[in-house]
N, C-alpha and C positions, 0 to 999 in steps of 0.2 A: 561523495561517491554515489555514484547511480547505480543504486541495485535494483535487479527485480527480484520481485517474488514467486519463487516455482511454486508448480500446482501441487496438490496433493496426491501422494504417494498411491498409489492405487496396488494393493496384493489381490490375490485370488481368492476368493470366498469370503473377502471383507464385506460385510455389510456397505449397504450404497448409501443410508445414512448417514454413517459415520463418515465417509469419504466424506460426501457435502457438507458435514460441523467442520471438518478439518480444512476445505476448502471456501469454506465464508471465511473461517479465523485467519487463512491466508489473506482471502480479502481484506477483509475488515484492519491486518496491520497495513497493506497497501495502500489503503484507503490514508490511516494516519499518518503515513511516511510521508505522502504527497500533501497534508492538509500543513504538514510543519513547514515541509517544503514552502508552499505557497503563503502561511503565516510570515515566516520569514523574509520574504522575495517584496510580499506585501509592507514589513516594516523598512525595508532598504529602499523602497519606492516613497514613502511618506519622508523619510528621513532626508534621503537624497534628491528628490528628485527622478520621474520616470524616464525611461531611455527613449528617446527621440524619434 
């Protein structure tokens, strides 16, 4: 399944700090989603053979 990752929640009078930890930690799973992704993509290409 292709998911994305929404951004971080933003309320009123929240600190913009915190907003930006909550908004890298969004990153930062985006970041792993895509690196398994490609992990994987990577062993189906050694295994098989790359697409033409």
């Amino acid at each position: 399944m292709r998911r994305q990752e929404p951004h971080a929640a933003v309320a009123e009078g929240q600190p913009l700090i915190a907003v930006l930890a909550r908004e890298r930690q969004a990153l930062d799973r985006a970041n792993a989603r895509q690196g398994r992704t490609v992990k994987f993509y990577d062993d189906v290409s050694a295994r098989y053979g790359a697409r033409p």
